[in-house]
C-alpha positions as a Markdown table, in Angstrom:
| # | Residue | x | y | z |
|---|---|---|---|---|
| 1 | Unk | 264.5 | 32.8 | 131.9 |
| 2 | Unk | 264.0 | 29.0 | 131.9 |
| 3 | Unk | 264.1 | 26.5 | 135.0 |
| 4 | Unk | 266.0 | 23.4 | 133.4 |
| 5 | Unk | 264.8 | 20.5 | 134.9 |
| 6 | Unk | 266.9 | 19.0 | 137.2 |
| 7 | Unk | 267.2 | 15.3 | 136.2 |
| 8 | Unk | 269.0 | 17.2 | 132.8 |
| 9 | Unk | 271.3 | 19.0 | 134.9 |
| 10 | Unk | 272.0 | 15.8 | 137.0 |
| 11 | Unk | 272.8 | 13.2 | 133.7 |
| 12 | Unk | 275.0 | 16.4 | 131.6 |
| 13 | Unk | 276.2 | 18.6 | 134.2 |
| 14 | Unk | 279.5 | 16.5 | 134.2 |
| 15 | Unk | 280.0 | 16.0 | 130.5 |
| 16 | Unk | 278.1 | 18.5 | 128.8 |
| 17 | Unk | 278.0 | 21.9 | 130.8 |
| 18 | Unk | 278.5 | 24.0 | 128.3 |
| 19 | Unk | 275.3 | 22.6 | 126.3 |
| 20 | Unk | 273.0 | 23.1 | 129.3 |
| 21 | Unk | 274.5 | 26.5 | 130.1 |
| 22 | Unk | 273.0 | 27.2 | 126.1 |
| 23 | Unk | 269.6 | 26.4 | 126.8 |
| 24 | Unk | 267.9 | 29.4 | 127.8 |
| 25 | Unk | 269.7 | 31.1 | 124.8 |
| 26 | Unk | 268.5 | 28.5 | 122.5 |
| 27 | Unk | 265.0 | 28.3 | 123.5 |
| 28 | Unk | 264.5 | 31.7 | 123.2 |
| 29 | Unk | 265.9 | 31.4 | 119.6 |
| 30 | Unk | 263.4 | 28.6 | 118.5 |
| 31 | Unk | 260.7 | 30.0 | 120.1 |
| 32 | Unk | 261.5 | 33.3 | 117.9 |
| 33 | Unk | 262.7 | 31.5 | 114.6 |
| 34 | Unk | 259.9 | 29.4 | 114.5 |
| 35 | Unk | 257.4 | 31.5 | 116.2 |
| 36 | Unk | 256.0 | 29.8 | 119.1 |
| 37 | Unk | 254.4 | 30.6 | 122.2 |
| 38 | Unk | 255.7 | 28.2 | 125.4 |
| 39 | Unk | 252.8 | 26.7 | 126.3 |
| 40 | Unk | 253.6 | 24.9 | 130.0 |
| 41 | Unk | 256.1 | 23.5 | 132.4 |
| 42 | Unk | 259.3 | 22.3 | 130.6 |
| 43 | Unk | 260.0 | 18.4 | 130.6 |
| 44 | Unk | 262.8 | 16.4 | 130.1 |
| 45 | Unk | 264.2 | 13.2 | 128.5 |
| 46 | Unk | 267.4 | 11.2 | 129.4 |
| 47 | Unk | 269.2 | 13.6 | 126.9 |
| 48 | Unk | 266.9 | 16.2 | 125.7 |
| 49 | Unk | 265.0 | 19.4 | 126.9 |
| 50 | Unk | 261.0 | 19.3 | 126.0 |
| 51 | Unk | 258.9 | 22.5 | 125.9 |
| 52 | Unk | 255.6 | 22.6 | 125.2 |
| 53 | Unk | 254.9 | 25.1 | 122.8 |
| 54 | Unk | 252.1 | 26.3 | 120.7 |
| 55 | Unk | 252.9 | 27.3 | 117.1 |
| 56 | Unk | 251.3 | 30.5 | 114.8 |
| 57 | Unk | 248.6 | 28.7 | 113.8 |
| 58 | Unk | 247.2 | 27.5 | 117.0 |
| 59 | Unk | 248.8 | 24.2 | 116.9 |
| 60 | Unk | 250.3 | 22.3 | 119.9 |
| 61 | Unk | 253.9 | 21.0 | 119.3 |
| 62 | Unk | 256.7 | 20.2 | 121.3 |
| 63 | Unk | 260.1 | 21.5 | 121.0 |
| 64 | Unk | 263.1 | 19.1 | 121.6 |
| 65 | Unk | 266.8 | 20.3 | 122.2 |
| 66 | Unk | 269.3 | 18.3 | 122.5 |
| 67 | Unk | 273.1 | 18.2 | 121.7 |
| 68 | Unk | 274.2 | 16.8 | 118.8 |
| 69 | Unk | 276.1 | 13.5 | 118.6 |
| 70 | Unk | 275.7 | 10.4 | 116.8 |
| 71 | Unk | 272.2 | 9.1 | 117.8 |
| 72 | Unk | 270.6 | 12.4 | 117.8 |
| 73 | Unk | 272.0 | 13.8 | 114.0 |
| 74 | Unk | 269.5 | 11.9 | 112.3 |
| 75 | Unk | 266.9 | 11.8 | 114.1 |
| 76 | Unk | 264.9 | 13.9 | 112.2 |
| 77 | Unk | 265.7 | 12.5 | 109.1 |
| 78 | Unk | 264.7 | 8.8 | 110.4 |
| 79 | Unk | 261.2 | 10.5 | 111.6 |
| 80 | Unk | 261.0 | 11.4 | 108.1 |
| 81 | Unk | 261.8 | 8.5 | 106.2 |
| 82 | Unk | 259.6 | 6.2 | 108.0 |
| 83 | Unk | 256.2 | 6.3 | 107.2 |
| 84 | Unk | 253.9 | 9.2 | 108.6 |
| 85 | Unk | 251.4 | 6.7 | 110.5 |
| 86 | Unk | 254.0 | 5.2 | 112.9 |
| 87 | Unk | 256.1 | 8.3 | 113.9 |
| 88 | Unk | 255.5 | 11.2 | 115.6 |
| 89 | Unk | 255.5 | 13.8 | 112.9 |
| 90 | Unk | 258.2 | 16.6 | 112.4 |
| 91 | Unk | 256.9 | 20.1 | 112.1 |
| 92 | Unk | 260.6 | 21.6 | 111.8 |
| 93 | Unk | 263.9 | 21.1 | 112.4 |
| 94 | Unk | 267.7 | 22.1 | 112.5 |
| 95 | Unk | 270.2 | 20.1 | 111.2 |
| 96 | Unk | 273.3 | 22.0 | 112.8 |
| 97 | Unk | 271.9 | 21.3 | 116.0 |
| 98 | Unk | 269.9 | 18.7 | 116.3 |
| 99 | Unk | 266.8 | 21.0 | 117.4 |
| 100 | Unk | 263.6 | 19.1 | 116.6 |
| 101 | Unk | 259.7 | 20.9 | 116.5 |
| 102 | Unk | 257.6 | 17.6 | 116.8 |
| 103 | Unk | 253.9 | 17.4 | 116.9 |
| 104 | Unk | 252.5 | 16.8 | 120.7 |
| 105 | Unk | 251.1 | 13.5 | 121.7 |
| 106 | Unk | 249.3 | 12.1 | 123.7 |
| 107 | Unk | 251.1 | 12.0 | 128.2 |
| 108 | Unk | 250.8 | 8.7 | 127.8 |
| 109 | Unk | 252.9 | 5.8 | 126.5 |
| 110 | Unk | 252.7 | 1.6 | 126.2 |
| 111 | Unk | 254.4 | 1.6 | 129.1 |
| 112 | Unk | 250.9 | 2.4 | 130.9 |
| 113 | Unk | 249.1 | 0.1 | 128.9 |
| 114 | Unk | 247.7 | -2.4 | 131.8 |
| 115 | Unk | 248.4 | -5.3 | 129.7 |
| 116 | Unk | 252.0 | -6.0 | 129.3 |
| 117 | Unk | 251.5 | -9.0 | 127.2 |
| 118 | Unk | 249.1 | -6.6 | 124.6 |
| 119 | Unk | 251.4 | -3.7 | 125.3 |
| 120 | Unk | 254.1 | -6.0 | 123.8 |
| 121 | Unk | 252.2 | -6.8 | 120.9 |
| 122 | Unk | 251.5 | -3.2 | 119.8 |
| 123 | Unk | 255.0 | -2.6 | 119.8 |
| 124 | Unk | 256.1 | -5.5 | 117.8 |
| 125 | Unk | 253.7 | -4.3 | 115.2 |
| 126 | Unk | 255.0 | -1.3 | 114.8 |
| 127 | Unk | 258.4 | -2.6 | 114.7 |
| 128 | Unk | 257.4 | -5.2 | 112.0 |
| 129 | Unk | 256.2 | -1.7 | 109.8 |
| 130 | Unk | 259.0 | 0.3 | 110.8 |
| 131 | Unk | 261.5 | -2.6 | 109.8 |
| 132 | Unk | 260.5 | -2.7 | 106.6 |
| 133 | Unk | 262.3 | 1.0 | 105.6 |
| 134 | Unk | 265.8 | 1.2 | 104.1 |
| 135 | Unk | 267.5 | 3.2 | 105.7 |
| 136 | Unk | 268.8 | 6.4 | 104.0 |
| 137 | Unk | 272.2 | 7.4 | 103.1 |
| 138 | Unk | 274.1 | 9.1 | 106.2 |
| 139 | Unk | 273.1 | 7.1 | 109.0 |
| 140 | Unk | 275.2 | 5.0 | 110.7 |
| 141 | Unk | 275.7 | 1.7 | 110.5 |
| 142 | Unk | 275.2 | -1.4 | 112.9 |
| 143 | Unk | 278.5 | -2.6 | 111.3 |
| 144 | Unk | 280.6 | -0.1 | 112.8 |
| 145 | Unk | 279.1 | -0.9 | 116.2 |
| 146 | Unk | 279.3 | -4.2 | 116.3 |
| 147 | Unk | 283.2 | -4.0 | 115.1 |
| 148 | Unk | 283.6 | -1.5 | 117.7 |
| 149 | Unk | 282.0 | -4.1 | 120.2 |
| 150 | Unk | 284.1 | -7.3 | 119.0 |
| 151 | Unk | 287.5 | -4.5 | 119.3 |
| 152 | Unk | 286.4 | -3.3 | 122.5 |
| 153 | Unk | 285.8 | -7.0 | 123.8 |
| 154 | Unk | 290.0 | -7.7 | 124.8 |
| 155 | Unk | 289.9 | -4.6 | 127.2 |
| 156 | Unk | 286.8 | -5.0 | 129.3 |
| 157 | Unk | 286.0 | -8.7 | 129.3 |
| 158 | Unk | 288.5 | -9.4 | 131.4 |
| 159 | Unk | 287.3 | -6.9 | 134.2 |
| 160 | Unk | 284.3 | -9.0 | 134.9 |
| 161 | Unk | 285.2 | -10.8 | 138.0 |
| 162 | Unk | 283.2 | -14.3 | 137.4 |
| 163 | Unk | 285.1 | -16.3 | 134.7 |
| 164 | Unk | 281.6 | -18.5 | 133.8 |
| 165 | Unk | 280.3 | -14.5 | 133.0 |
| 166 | Unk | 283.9 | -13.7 | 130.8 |
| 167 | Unk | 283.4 | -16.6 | 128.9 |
| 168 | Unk | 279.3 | -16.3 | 128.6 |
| 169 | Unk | 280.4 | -13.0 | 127.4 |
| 170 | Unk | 283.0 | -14.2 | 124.8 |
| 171 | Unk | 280.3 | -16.6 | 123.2 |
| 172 | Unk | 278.4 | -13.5 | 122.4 |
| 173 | Unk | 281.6 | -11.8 | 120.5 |
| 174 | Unk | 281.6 | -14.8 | 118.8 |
| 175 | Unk | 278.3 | -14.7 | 117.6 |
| 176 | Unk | 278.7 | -11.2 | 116.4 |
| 177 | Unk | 281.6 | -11.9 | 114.8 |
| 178 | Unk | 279.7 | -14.7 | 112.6 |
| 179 | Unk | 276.6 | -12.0 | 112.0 |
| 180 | Unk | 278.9 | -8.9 | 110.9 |
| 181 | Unk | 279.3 | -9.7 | 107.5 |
| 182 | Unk | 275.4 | -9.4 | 106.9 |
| 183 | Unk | 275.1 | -6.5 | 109.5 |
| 184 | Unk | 271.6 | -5.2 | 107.2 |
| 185 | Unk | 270.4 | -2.4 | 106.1 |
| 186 | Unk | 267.2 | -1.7 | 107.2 |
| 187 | Unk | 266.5 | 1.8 | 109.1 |
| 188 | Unk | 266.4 | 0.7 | 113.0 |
| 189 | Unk | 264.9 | 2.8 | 115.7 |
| 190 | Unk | 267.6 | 1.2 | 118.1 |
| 191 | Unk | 265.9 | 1.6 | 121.0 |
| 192 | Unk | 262.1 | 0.8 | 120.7 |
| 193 | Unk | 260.7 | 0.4 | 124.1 |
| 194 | Unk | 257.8 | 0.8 | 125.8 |
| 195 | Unk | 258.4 | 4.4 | 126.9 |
| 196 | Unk | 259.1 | 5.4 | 123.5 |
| 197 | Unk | 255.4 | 4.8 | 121.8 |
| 198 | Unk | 253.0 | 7.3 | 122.6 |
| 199 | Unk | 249.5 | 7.5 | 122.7 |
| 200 | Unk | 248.6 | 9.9 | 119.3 |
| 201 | Unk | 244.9 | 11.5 | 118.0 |
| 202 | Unk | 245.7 | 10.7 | 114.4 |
| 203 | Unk | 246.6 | 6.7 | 115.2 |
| 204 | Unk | 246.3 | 5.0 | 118.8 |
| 205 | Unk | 249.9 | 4.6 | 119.0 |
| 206 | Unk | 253.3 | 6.7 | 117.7 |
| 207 | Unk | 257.0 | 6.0 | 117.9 |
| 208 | Unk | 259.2 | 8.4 | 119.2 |
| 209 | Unk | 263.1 | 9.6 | 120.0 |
| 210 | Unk | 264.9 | 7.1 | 117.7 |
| 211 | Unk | 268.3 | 7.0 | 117.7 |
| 212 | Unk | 269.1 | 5.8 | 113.8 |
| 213 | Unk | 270.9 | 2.6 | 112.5 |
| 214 | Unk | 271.4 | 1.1 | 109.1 |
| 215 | Unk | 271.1 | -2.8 | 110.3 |
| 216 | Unk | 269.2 | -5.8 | 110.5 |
| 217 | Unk | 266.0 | -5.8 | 112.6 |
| 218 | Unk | 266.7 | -8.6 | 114.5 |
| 219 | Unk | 268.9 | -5.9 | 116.6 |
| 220 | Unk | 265.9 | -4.2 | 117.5 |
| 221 | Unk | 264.7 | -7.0 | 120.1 |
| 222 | Unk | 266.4 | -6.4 | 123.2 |
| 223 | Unk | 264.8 | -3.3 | 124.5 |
| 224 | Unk | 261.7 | -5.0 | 124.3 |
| 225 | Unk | 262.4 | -7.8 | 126.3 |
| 226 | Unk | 263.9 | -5.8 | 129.2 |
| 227 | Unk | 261.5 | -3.3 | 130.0 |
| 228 | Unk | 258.6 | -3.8 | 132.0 |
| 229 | Unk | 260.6 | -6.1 | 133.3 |
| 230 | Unk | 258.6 | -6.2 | 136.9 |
| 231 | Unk | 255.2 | -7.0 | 134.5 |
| 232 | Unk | 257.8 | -10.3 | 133.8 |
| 233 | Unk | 258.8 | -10.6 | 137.6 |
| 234 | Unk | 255.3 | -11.0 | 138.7 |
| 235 | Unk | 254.5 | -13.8 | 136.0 |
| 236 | Unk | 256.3 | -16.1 | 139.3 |
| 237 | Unk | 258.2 | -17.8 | 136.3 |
| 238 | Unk | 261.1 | -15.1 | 134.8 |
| 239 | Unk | 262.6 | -16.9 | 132.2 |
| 240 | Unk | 259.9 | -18.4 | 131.0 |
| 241 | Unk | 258.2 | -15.2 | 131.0 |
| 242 | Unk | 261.5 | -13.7 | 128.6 |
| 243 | Unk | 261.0 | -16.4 | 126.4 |
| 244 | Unk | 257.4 | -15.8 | 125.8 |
| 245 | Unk | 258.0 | -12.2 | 125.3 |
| 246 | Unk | 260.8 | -12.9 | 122.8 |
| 247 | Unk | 258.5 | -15.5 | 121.0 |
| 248 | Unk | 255.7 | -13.0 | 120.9 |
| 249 | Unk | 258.1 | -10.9 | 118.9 |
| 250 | Unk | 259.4 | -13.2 | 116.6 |
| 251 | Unk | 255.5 | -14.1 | 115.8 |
| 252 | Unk | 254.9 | -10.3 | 115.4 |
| 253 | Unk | 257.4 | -9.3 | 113.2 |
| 254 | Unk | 258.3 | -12.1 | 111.6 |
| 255 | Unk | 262.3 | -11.9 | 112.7 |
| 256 | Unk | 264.2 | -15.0 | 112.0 |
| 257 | Unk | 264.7 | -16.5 | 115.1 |
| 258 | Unk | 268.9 | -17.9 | 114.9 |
| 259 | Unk | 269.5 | -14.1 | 113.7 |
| 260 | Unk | 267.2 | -12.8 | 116.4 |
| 261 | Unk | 269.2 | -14.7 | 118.9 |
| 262 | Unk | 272.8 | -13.7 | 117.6 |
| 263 | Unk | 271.7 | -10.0 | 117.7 |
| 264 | Unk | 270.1 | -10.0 | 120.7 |
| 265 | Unk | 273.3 | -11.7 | 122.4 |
| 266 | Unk | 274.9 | -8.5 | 120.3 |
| 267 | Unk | 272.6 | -6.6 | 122.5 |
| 268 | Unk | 273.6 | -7.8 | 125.8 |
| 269 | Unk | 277.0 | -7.8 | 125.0 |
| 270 | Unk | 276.8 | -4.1 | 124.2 |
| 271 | Unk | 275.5 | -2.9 | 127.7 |
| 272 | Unk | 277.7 | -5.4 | 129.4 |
| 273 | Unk | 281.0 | -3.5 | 127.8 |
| 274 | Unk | 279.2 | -0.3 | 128.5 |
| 275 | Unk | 278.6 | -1.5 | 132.2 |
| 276 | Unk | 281.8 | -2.8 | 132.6 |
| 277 | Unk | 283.5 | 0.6 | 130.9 |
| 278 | Unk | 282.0 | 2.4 | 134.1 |
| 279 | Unk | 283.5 | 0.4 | 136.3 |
| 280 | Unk | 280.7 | -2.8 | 136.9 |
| 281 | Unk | 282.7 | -5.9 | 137.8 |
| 282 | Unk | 279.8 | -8.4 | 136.8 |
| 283 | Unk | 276.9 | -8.4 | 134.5 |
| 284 | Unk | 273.6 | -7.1 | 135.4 |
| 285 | Unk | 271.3 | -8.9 | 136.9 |
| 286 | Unk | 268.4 | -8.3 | 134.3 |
| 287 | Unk | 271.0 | -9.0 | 131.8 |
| 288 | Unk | 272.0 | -12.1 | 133.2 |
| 289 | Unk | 268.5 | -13.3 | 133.9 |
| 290 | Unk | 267.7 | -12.8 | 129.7 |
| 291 | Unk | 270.7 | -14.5 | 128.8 |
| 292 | Unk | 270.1 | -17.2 | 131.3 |
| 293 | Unk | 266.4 | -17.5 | 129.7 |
| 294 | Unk | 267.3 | -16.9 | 125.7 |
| 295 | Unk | 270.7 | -18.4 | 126.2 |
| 296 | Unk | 271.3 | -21.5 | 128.5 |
């Protein structure tokens, strides 16, 4: 028997029952399949179950089960694609359900790095390798979520109670309407943050847990810029602070910077309708402050 963590149970218990109830069965199938020996206490992600798991040959891998839905069927296949030196490697996986055997890093990510400024640098360079990679045939595409954004936009706008922050929020539909016809097609990790580059043997630093796109890069910016957000707090000047981070990006990967704007106000206009969809009446305050800094 296995003791699912109970920050899993608390963000699936509602919508995905069923999945958790699975778990035990499932790890005891992987750990048979691919013969593996749990090797310590299990972890979790937002979405995902982590073991720790040695493998036949005495190597130390991490299993990853998760359910399968859009950002997690590809996964595997985006790990793949990019090249070997940036990613954490896949050992094996399972299409049908999303169950991933990845090789164990490192407990530590950029978000411990003690310089945010550095930490920030490291992953721009990444980015500006992993942006590089078309993205293969079967993942979806940053077209279809920025139309479902701009359909989305007559429903929820109007629930935000401030008009100034409905019509700030209409100027971003508008600038992902002009952007969607040359939506890219690069391979983007979606959701490249600080948390999600780990510390590796092989190279210094790995991505990890992408949750595929076929897009432009400049989409890519956002997460960035909005974690290690209390590293940009104590600076004593925010929004100068965002724009220096968002500069340091732009240096890094060489992102144009009218296209890095549109699709970063694509960006915030994404978790706004997601924020406002739950039932928030006005925008974020992180959010605000980034548009304030990128946008005013």
């Amino acid at each position: 028997m296995i003791e699912i963590p109970a920050r899993l149970i608390r963000n699936h218990r509602a919508k995905a029952s069923d999945w958790l109830d699975s778990l035990p069965g499932a790890v005891e199938r992987y750990v048979g399949e691919w013969e593996l020996t749990v090797d310590g206490e299990l972890l979790s992600g937002e979405a995902s179950l982590i073991v720790p798991v040695v493998r036949r040959d005495g190597t130390a891998a991490m299993l990853k089960l998760q359910s399968v839905n859009d950002e997690s069927e590809s996964e595997a296949l985006a790990l793949r694609t990019w090249n070997h030196d940036d990613v954490v490697e896949v050992l094996e996986d399972d299409p049908e359900t999303s169950t991933i055997l990845l090789e164990r890093l490192k407990p530590r990510t950029l978000d411990d790095h003690p310089d945010h400024v550095e930490a920030t640098r490291i992953l721009a360079g990444i980015l500006s390798r992993l942006m590089v990679v078309p993205a293969p045939p079967g993942v979806r595409k940053l077209a279809d979520i920025a139309a479902g954004m701009i359909d989305d936009a007559p429903r929820l706008i109007p629930q935000l109670a401030d008009p100034a922050e409905q019509a700030l929020t209409w100027r971003f539909v508008a600038m992902v309407k002009e952007l969607l016809p040359e939506s890219g097609d690069r391979l983007l990790h979606w959701d490249l943050h600080y948390y999600n580059v780990m510390a590796a043997e092989r190279q210094p630093w790995l991505a990890i847990d992408p949750k595929p796109l076929a897009g432009d890069p400049a989409f890519e910016l956002m997460p960035a810029v909005w974690n290690r957000w209390d590293d940009l707090v104590a600076t004593g000047d925010l929004s100068q602070a965002i724009r220096d981070r968002f500069q340091l990006m732009l240096d890094v990967t060489g992102i144009e910077r009218d296209r890095a704007l549109g699709w970063t106000a694509g960006r915030i206009l994404q978790n706004v309708l997601w924020f406002t969809e739950d039932g928030d009446t006005r925008i974020e305050d992180e959010l605000a402050a980034v548009a304030g800094a990128l946008f005013s």
